[in-house]
C-alpha positions as CSV (number, residue, x, y, z in Angstrom):
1,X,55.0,-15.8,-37.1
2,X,58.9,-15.5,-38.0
3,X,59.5,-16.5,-34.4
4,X,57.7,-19.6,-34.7
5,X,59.5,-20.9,-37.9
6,X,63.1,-19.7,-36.8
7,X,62.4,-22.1,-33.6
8,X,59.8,-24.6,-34.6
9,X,60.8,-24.6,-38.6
10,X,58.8,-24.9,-41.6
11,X,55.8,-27.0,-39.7
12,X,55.2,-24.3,-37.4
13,X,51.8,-23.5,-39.3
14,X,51.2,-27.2,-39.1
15,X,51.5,-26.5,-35.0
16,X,49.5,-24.0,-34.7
17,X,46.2,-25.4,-36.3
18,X,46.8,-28.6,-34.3
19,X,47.1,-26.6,-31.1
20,X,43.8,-24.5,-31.7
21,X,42.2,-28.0,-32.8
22,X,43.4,-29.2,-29.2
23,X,42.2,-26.0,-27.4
24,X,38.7,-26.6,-29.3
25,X,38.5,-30.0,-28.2
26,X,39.1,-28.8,-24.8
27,X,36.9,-26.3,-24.6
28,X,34.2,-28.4,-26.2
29,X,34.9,-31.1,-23.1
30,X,34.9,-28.2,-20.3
31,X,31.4,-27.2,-22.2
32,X,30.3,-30.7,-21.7
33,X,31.3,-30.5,-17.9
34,X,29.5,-27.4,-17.1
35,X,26.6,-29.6,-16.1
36,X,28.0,-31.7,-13.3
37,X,28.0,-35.1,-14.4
38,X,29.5,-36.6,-17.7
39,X,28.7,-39.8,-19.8
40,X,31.5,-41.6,-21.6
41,X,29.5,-40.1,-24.9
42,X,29.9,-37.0,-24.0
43,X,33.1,-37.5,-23.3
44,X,34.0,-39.2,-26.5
45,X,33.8,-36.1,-29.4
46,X,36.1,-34.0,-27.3
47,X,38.2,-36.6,-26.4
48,X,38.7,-37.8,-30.6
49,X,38.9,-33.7,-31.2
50,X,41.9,-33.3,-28.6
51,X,43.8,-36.4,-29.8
52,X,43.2,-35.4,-33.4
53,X,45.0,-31.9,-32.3
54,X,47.8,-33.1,-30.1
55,X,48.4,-35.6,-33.1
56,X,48.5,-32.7,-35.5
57,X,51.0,-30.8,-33.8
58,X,53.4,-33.8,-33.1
59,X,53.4,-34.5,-36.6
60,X,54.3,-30.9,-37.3
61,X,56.6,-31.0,-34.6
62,X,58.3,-34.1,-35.9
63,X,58.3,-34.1,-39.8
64,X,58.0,-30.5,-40.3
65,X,61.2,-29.6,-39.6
66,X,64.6,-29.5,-40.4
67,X,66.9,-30.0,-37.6
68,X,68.6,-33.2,-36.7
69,X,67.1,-33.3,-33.4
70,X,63.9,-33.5,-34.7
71,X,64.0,-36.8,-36.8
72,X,61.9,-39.7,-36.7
73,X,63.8,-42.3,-38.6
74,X,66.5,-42.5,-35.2
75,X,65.1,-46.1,-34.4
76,X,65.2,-47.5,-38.3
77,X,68.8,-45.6,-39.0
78,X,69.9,-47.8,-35.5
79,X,68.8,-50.8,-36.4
80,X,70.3,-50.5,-40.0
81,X,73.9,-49.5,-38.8
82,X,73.2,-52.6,-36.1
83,X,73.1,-54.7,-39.2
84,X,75.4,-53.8,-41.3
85,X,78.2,-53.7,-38.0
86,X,76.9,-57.6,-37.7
87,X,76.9,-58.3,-41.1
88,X,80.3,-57.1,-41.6
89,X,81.7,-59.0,-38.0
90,X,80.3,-62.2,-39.8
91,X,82.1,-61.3,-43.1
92,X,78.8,-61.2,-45.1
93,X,79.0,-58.8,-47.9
94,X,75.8,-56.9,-48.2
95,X,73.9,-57.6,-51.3
């Protein structure tokens, strides 16, 4: 797994359970097909199951790592540099 943390980082492990959670919920919902026709409550467990997974892995994918690219604090660190170049433009001292 040394290829997966030198590219990924340190939430690789945090990637791979969420994509064999999504794969699971996958294969539970192709299960669930085999039949021919699907309700919406069969539908729902595999559905929750794969979103849990794909949410798992973006979380790894996003906090788990140490590269600049991969931050998810962009928007906040914007908006506070947007304030402070206002603030100073208006001559307001921060407090």
């Amino acid at each position: 797994m040394s290829w997966l943390e030198e590219n990924i980082g340190e939430g690789y492990q945090q990637v791979v359970v969420g994509f064999t959670v999504f794969i699971i919920g996958a294969l539970l919902g192709w299960m669930e097909a085999a039949n021919g026709q699907m309700t919406a409550a069969e539908v729902y467990m595999p559905a929750v199951i794969m979103l849990s997974g794909a949410m798992v892995t973006m979380l790894g994918l996003s906090f788990g790592t140490e590269s600049e690219e991969d931050r998810t604090d962009d928007l906040m660190n914007a908006i506070n540099d947007l304030t402070a170049r206002m603030n100073r433009m208006l001559g307001q001292e921060e407090e």
